[in-house]
Structures are given as structure tokens and as C-alpha cells.
C-alpha positions in Angstrom: 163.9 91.9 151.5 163.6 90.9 147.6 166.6 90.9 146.0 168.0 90.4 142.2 168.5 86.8 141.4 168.1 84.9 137.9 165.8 81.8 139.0 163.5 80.8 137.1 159.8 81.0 137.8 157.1 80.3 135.1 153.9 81.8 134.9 150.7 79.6 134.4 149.0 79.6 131.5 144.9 79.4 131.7 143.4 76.6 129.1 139.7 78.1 130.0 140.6 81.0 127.8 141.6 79.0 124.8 138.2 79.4 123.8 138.7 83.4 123.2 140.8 82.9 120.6 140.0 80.6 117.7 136.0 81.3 118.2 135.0 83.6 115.6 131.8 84.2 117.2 133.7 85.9 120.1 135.3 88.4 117.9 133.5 92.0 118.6 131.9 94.4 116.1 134.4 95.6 113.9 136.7 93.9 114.0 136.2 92.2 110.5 137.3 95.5 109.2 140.1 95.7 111.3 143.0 97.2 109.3 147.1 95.9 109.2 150.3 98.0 109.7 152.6 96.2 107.8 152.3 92.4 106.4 154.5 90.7 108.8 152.1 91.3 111.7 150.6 88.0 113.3 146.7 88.1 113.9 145.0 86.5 116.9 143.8 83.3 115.4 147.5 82.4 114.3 149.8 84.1 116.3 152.5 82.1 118.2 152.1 80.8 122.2 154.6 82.7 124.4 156.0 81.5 127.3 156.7 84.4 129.9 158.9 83.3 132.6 159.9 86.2 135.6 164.0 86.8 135.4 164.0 88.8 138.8 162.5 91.4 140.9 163.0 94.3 143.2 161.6 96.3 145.3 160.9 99.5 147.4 160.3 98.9 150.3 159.3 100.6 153.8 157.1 100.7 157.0 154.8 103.3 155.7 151.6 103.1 153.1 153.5 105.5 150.9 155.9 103.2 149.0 155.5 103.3 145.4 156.6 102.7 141.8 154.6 105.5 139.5 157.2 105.2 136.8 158.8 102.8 134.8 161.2 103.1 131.5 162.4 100.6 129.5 166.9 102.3 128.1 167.8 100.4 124.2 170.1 98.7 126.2 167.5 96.7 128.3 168.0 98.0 131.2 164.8 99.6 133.3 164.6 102.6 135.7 162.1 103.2 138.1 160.7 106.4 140.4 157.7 107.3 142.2 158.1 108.1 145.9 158.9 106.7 149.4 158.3 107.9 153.1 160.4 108.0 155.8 163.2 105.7 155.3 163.1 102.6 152.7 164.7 100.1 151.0 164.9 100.2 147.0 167.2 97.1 145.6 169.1 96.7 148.4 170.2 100.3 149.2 168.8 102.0 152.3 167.1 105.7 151.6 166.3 108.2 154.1 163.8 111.4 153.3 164.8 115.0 154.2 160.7 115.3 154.0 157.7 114.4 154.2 157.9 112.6 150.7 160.8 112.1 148.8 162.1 110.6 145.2 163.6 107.0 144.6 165.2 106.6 141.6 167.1 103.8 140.2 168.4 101.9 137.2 168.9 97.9 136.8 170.4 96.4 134.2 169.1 93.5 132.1 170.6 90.9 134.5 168.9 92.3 137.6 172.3 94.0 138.9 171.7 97.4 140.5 173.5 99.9 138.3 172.7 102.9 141.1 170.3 103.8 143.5 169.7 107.6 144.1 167.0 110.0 145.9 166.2 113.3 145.7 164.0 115.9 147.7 163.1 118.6 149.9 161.3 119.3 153.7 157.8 118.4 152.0 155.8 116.2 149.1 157.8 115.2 146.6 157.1 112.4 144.3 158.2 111.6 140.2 154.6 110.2 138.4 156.3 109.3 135.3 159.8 108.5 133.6 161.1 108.3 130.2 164.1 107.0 128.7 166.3 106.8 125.5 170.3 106.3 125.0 170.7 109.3 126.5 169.2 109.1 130.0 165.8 109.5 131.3 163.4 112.5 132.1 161.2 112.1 134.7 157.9 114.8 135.7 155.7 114.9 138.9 154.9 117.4 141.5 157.1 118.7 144.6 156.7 121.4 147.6 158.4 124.1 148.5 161.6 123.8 147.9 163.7 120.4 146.4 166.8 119.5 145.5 168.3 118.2 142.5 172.1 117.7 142.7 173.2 121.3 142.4 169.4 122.5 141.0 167.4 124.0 143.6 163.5 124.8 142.3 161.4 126.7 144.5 157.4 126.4 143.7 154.9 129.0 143.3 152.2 127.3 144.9 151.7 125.1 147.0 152.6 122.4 144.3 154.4 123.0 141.4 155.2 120.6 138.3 158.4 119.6 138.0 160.3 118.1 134.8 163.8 116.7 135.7 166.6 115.2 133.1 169.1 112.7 133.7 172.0 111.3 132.5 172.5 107.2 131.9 174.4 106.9 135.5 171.5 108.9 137.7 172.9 112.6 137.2 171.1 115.7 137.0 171.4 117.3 133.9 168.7 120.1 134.8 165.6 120.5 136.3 162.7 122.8 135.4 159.3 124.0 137.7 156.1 125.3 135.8 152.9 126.3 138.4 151.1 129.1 139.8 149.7 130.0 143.3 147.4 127.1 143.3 148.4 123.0 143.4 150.0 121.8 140.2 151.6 118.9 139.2 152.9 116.9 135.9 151.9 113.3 134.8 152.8 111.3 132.4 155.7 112.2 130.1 156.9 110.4 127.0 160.2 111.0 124.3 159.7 111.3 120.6 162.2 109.6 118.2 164.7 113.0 118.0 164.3 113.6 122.2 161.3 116.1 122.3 159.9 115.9 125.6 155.7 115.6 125.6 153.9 115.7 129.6 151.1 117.3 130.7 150.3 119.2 133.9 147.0 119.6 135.8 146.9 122.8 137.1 144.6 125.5 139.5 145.4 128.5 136.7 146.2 131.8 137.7 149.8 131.8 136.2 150.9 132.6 132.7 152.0 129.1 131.0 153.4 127.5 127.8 150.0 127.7 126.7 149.1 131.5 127.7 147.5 133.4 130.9 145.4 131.2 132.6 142.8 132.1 134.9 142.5 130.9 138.1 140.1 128.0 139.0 138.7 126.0 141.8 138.7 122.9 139.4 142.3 121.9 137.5 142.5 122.1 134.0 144.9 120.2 132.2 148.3 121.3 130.1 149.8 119.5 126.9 153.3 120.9 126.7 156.2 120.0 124.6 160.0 121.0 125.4 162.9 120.1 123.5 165.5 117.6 124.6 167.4 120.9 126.9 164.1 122.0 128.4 163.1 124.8 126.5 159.5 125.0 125.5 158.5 125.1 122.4 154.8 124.7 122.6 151.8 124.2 125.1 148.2 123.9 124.7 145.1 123.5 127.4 142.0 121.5 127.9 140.1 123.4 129.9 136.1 124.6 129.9 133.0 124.4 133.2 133.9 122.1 135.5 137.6 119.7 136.2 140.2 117.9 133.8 142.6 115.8 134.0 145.4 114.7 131.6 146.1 110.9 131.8 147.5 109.4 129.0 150.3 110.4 126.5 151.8 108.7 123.6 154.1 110.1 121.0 154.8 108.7 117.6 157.7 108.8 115.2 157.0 111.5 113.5 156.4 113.7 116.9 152.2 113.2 116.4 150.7 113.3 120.0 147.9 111.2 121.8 146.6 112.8 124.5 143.8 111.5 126.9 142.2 111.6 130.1 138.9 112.5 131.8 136.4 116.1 132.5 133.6 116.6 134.3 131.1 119.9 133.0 132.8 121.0 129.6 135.8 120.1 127.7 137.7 122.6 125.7 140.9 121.7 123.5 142.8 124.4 122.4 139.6 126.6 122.3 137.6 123.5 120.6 134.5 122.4 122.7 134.2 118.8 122.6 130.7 117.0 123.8 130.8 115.7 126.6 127.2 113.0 127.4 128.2 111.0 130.7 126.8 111.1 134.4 130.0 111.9 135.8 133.7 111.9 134.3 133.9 111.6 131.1 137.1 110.0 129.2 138.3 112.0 126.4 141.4 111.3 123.4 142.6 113.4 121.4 145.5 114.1 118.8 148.5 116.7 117.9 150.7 117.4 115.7 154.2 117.8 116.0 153.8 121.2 116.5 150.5 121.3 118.3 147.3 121.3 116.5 144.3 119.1 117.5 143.7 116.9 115.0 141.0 114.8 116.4 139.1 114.2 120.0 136.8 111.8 120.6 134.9 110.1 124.4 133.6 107.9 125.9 130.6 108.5 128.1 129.2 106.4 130.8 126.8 107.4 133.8 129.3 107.2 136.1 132.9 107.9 135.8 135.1 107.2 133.0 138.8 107.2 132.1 141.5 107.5 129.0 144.2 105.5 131.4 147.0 104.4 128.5 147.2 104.6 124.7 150.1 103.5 122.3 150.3 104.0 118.7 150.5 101.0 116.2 151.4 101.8 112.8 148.2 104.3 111.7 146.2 102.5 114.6 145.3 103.8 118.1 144.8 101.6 121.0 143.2 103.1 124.4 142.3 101.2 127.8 140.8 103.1 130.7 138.4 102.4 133.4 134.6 102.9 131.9 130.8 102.1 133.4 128.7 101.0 130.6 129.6 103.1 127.3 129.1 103.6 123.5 132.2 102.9 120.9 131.7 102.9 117.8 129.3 100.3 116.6 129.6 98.5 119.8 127.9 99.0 123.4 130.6 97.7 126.5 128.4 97.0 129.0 129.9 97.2 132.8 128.5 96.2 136.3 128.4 97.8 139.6 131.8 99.1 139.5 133.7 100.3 136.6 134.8 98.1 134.4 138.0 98.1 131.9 137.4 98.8 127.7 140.3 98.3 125.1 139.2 100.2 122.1 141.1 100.3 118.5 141.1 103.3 116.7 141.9 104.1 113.2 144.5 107.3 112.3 141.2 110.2 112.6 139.8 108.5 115.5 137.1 106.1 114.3 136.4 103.5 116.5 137.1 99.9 114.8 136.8 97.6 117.9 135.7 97.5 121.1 136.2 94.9 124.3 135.5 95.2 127.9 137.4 93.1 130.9 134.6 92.6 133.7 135.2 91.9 137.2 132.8 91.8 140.7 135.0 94.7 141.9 136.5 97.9 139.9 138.8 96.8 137.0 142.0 99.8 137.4 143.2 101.9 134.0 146.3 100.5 132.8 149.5 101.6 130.6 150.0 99.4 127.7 152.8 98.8 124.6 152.9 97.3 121.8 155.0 94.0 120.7 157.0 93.1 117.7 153.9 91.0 116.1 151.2 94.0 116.9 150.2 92.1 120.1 148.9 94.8 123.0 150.4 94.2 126.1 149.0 95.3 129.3 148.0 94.3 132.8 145.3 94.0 135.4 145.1 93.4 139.1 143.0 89.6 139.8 139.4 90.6 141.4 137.1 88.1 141.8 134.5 87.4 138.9 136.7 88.3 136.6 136.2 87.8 133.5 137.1 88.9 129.5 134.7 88.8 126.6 133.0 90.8 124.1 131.0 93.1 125.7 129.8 91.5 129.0 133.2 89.7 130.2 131.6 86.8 129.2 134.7 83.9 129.7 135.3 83.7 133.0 138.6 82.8 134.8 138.6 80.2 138.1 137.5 82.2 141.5 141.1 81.5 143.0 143.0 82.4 140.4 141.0 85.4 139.5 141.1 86.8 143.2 144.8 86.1 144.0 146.9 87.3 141.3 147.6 90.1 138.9 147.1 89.1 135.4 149.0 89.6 132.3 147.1 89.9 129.1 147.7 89.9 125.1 145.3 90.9 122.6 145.6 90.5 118.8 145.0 93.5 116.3 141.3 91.7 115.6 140.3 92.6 119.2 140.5 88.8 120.1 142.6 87.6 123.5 145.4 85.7 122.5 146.7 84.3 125.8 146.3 85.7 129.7 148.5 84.5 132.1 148.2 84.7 136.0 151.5 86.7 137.5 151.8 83.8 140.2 153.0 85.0 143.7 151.7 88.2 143.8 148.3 88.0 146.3 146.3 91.2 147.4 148.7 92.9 144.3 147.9 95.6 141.7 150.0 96.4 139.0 149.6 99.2 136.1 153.3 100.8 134.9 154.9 99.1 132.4 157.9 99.4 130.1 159.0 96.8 126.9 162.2 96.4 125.1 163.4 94.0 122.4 161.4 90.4 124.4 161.7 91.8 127.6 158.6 93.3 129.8 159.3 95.4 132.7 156.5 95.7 135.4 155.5 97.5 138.5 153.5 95.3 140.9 151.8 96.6 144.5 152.3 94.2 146.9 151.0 94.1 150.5 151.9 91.9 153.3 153.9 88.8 153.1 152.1 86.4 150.9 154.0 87.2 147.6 157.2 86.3 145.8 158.7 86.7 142.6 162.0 84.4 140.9 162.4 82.5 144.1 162.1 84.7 146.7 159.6 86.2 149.4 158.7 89.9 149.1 157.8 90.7 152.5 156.1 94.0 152.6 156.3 96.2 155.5 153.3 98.4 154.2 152.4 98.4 150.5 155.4 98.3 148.7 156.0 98.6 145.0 158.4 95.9 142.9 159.1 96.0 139.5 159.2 92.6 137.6 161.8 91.3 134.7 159.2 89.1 132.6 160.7 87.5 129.1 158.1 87.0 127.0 159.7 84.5 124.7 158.4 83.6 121.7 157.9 87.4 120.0 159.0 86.2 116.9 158.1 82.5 117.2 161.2 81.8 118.0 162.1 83.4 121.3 164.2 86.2 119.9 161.8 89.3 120.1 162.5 92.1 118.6 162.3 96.1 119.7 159.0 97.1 120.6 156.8 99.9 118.6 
């Protein structure tokens, strides 16, 4: 079993993909245009090497296919927490967990130095499992789905349905300061959640209908519609609104910016309605969708992306009066540019201006499908995210055009920084982690937290072998190094 320890490891960096960033020729349409946040911001073509180097790992572990980290948060004090859900019995950063269920909740927090600050679990006699987690000063909030009945200290929820949505608060030591349910007689289950600057709480829950929400009566459905909803730091609710219309959607991505403005994305199938706004809708299958709020919930702007097969708003961040969005997409129209994709879906990173114009666009190519992926946003304007290797692999304007060696490409998860001009800056291979994929991620002050899947016992992180019983989820300590140029990185956006 993996535990915390403070060797050192480097990770590799990849000369082949110097040639993606001085090049001006591999710069995509648009991106001459691209627009700055502030004048200390560090484009592509001058902005300083980093030199990432994993601090220590953990992970959740247990004999079971069921193991995994779906949430990761990033306290000021640089310490990380981590949820998602475990089967059976398993073993999260060196503490042994049993479920009363079928599925229950791990939830921990480690400080900077890879000590375990506390271990806890919580659930009930069936599925229970935390997507996403959120944290300031003040704790965390975490949101997800459970069954029947489940068990927060002293807070018992009962759902309506057969799954209910569930948005849980805790304090900085693992305590339950309450617990809330929202659902009807039909499955339905929150996502991702994230905190504005004064606490607000912004998730969004896919739900069957036939119960009255935050957002109104909703009828019921045989495909899920999707609910924005925004509660204030004690769980009331103060506002919700739905995407709904013909056919199924999904709520995926959520980012919320100083000033309580909300992105919102995911994907629909048939018809998307926001708020009572039909939105167009051109693809062959899913469509990916993005959208923005208010603070107090009116839809600014929505815009998609259309491919013939299916497509995906995975993460988005703010940056200044940017928008960046990454999700899974099959060959598809942004902007001025066209992505192109093979066989299976491929990855776009698109920047947006403040109403939703497109300004860049970039695809990441592989033999095999390229997963959606969270990503932040560095002290310099760098966006952070990562990828799981696949052979062919590849990153480029619109084709995936460099190319990264077979091995390397096939064995490892990847992270990857982008400047504001829609250039890569570096990529570096996350040695160790074979057969791994990686997508939740959390960043504070030079310090990047990150969940990586890790299946049998090829892999290892800081010095020591992660042997996974079944697929197990870790989450990684990386220092960045360098933010700044000078080592000392700063908070993140």
C-alpha cells in the first residue's frame, strides 16, 4: 500500500514538443487576436520552463472495480481533500474503511506535507457515492447521489426516489455541519459543485422530473434534464434554473467567478432549453453546450459545439474576462476554426471571450478516445489540465499534428500547459503511472493536486509501488516550480 513520503521523483520533460511552442506557424486561428487579463501575464513564446517534481501520493485502495477519487479540493492552506466512493472494505491513506452498503463515501484531508489530517466515511445499506468537493477556509461541501437512506454524523436523509441528490457541508476537521437531499420519484443525482468568493454554493443535478424543485414543478421524464441551483453558504436556496427540452441533458461543468457569474456546461441529445431559451442544437448525437449566469441567475450567453457523434463540455475555468472549455468532441466547428477528430472522440480546448465568442481553438488527438478533463488556471494565465497516454497521441492545431514517442504516449498519463495564445508550452509524461487515467484536479499557491486511476501493479509515485488490488484511485502532490520564474508560485485564479 502507497503511503505519504516526501522523495523526490521528477517528471520527464519531452524535447519533441519544443517545436509547439516558438513556431508561429503552429499557432491556431485566432489566436493573433487573443486578448490579456492583466499585463503581468506570461504568453506562450516567453513564458518560463517549470520543473514539476511529485511530493507524495496516496491512495484508495480495495479488491473491488469500484474504488475511486471523483473529487478533489485544493483548502488556502495547501492542504487537499478527496471523495468519491469505495466498495466493500478499502484502504484510503493508510486507514482501513468498511461499507454499511453497497457503496459507501471516503473522505479525507492531507496536509501539504503528505500527513493524513483524518480519514472518515459515511453511508447507508445502498449506493452512495460524493461526485464532487469544494473547499475554502471554512471546510468543504461536497454533492453526489445516495439510496435510500444515509448517514451523515447525526443527519439522516431519506430519498424520494430511487436516487436522490445530495449536498453535504463540512467543517476543516471532517465534521458534518448539515446535509441536504433534493429529488423526486425517479433517479437523481448532483455533479459538480463549486464555491464563490463570499461561500455561495453553485452544483447542478440531473434529474427524472416529476418533483417540484428550486427551479419550479417539473414534469416527469424518461430522459434527465439537468438543474443549475445556487444555495447560500447554510444550505438554503436561493435560486435554481433548468436545461431541459426533447430528448436527455446533462450538466457537466461548473465554474464560478468572483463576482458570483456562473459557467455552466455539459451535453443534450434532441433539444436544449435554458431557462425557457431554446438553444440550436446541429450534431449527430450529444451535443456539448456552455452557457453563463449571473449571480442571481439569468442566462447571459450559450453557445455548442456540434459533432456527428457525441460531444462534451467536461471543465471550464474563468481567466480574467476569458473562458476556457475542454471536453471530449468528434470533428467540430469553433469559431473560425474546424477541430478535426478520428475514429474516436478526440479532446478540444477552446478560448472564449466574456459573451462567448470563440477566440481559439486546439484539439489533442489520439488512436483511442481522448477523456474530458477539469482544468485551472495558474498564476501566469497558463491552463493546466491532464490527459490519460493513448497511443498515437498527439497535440496540434487541428489535426494533433506533433506527435509524442509510441511508449511514452501509451504508458503514462500526461500533464499539459497551454499559454493564453492557444500554443503548448510544455507536456510532461506523469512517469509511473501505466494503464492510468487521470481527470480531477485541484491548484493552490505552486502546488497541483491530482487524481490518477491506477490498475494493477505496474505503477508508482515519490518512491513507492502502488499496487492496485482492482482500479484504485491516488491522488498526486505535484509542485510545479517555476510559476513565477522563480519557483515561488502564487495563488491560483
Amino acid at each position: 500500500m502507497l503511503r505519504p513520503r516526501l522523495t523526490v521523483v521528477s517528471l520527464a520533460l519531452l524535447a519533441v514538443l519544443a517545436a509547439c511552442v516558438g513556431d508561429a506557424s503552429d499557432r491556431p486561428e485566432g489566436a493573433e487576436d487573443a486578448g490579456t487579463s492583466n499585463g503581468s501575464v506570461v504568453e506562450a513564446d516567453t513564458a518560463a520552463a517549470w520543473e514539476p517534481v511529485v511530493r507524495w501520493a496516496v491512495a484508495l485502495s480495495g479488491p473491488t472495480q469500484e474504488d475511486e477519487i471523483d473529487g478533489v479540493a485544493a483548502a488556502p492552506d495547501g492542504s487537499a481533500w478527496l471523495t468519491g466512493k469505495f466498495e466493500r472494505t478499502a484502504t484510503l491513506a493508510g486507514t482501513e474503511l468498511v461499507s454499511a452498503g453497497q457503496a459507501d463515501i471516503p473522505l479525507a484531508r492531507i496536509e501539504p506535507d503528505g500527513d493524513v489530517a483524518f480519514v472518515h466515511s459515511f453511508g447507508g445499506p445502498g449506493e452512495d457515492n460524493l461526485f464532487d468537493l469544494a473547499a475554502d477556509e471554512r471546510g468543504a461541501v461536497g454533492t453526489g447521489w445516495f439510496t435510500g437512506t444515509i448517514e451523515f454524523d447525526d443527519v439522516t436523509l431519506t430519498s424520494e426516489g430511487s436516487t436522490d441528490c445530495v449536498v453535504v457541508a463540512f467543517d476543516p476537521e471532517g465534521g458534518v455541519r448539515w446535509a441536504r437531499s433534493f429529488g423526486g420519484p425517479g433517479p437523481d443525482g448532483c455533479n459538480e459543485v463549486s464555491l464563490g468568493h463570499d461561500g455561495e454554493i453553485t452544483t447542478s443535478m440531473d434529474t427524472a422530473g416529476g418533483w417540484t424543485s428550486p427551479a419550479g414543478e417539473l414534469d416527469a421524464s424518461e430522459d434527465r434534464d439537468t438543474l443549475l441551483m445556487r444555495l447560500d453558504r447554510s444550505g438554503a436556496v436561493e435560486w435554481g434554473r433548468v436545461a431541459d427540452g426533447a430528448g436527455a441533458q446533462r450538466g457537466k461543468a461548473i465554474a464560478v467567478a468572483e463576482d458570483g457569474t456562473v459557467l455552466f456546461g455539459g451535453d443534450a441529445s434532441g433539444e436544449l432549453v435554458l431557462d425557457g431559451t431554446p438553444i440550436a442544437l446541429e450534431g449527430g448525437g450529444r451535443d456539448g453546450w456552455l452557457s453563463s449566469w449571473s449571480a442571481d441567475g439569468e442566462l447571459r450567453w450559450a453557445t455548442t459545439w456540434s459533432g456527428p457523434g457525441n460531444d462534451l463540455v467536461k471543465g471550464v475555468v474563468f481567466d480574467g474576462d476569458a473562458v476556457y472549455a475542454v471536453g471530449p468532441h468528434t470533428g467540430i466547428d469553433v469559431g473560425s476554426t474546424t477541430l478535426h477528430a478520428g475514429a474516436e472522440p478526440d479532446l478540444a480546448v477552446v478560448r472564449f471571450d466574456a459573451g462567448g465568442v470563440a477566440e481559439w481553438a486546439t484539439t489533442i488527438g489520439a488512436d483511442t478516445a481522448v477523456g474530458g478533463a477539469e482544468v485551472t488556471v495558474a498564476d501566469d494565465g497558463s491552463l493546466l489540465f491532464a490527459v490519460r497516454g493513448s497511443p498515437g497521441l498527439g497535440f496540434g492545431e487541428a489535426d494533433g499534428d506533433v506527435t509524442v514517442p509510441e511508449g511514452d504516449a501509451a504508458s503514462t498519463a500526461w500533464l499539459l500547459r497551454y499559454g493564453r495564445d492557444g500554443r503548448l508550452v510544455e507536456a510532461w509524461p506523469i512517469e509511473g503511472t501505466a494503464n492510468a487515467g487521470t481527470d480531477e484536479l485541484a491548484l493552490v499557491d505552486d502546488r497541483l493536486y491530482l487524481d490518477v486511476v491506477v490498475r494493477g501493479d505496474a505503477s508508482s509515485a515519490a518512491g513507492e509501488v502502488i499496487d492496485a488490488e482492482g482500479k484504485d484511485g491516488s491522488l498526486w502532490a505535484i509542485d510545479l516550480g517555476g510559476q513565477d520564474g522563480d519557483g515561488d508560485g502564487g495563488s491560483a485564479s
